[in-house]
N, C-alpha and C positions, 0 to 999 in steps of 0.2 A: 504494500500500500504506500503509496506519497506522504509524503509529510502535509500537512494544512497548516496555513495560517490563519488566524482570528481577528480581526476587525473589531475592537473597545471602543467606546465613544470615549476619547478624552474626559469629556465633562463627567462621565459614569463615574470614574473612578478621581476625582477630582479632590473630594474627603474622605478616599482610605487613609489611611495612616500608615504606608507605607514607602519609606524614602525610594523616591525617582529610579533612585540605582541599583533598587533592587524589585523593583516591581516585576520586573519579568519574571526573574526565576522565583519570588515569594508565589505569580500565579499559577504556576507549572507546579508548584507544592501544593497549591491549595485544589487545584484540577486531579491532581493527581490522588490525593485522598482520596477527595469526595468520590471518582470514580470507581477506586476500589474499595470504598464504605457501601458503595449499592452497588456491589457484586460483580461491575460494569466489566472491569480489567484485572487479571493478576498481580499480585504483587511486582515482579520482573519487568511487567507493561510499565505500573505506575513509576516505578524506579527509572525505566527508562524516559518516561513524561517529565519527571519530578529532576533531572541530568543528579540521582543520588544513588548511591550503593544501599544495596540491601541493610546494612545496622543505621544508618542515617534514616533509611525510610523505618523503618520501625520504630526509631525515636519520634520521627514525625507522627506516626502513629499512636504512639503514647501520649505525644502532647494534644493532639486531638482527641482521645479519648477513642481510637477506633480501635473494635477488638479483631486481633487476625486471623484472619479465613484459615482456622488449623482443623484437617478432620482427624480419622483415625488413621486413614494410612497415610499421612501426612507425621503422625506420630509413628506409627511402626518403623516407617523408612528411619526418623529420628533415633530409633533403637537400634537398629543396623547399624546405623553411622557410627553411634557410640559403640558399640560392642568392635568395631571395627577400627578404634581407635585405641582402645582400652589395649586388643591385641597386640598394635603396633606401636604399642606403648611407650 
């Protein structure tokens, strides 16, 4: 897929409280959540959205309060991992 750009009305965002210099990438944080709060993208999309690494997005996640899409085998593979490292200890 192509990349998109977005079109903001100046005036829209004219009393965020967000300095100039950082507005872009704070919106690409804040898109990036929200899409992954309603299911929208995976965590790896939003990280890619958000230009953050996986523990940065997850911080982001904690600061907004959003809980992570973890199922069960989401956890199993986690127990693989560790037992796999425990090994090669």
């Amino acid at each position: 897929m192509n990349d998109i750009s977005l079109t903001i009305p100046g005036d829209a965002l004219a009393a965020a409280k967000i300095p100039r210099h950082r507005l872009e990438s704070e919106l690409k944080k804040q898109l990036a959540v929200q899409l992954y709060r309603e299911g929208l993208i995976s965590g790896a999309g939003a990280c890619r959205i958000a230009g953050v690494g996986k523990a940065e997005f997850q911080y982001l996640l904690g600061q907004y309060g959003v809980c992570q899409q973890y199922d069960v085998e989401d956890y199993r593979k986690d127990l693989e991992q560790l037992a796999t490292w425990r090994a090669n200890g």
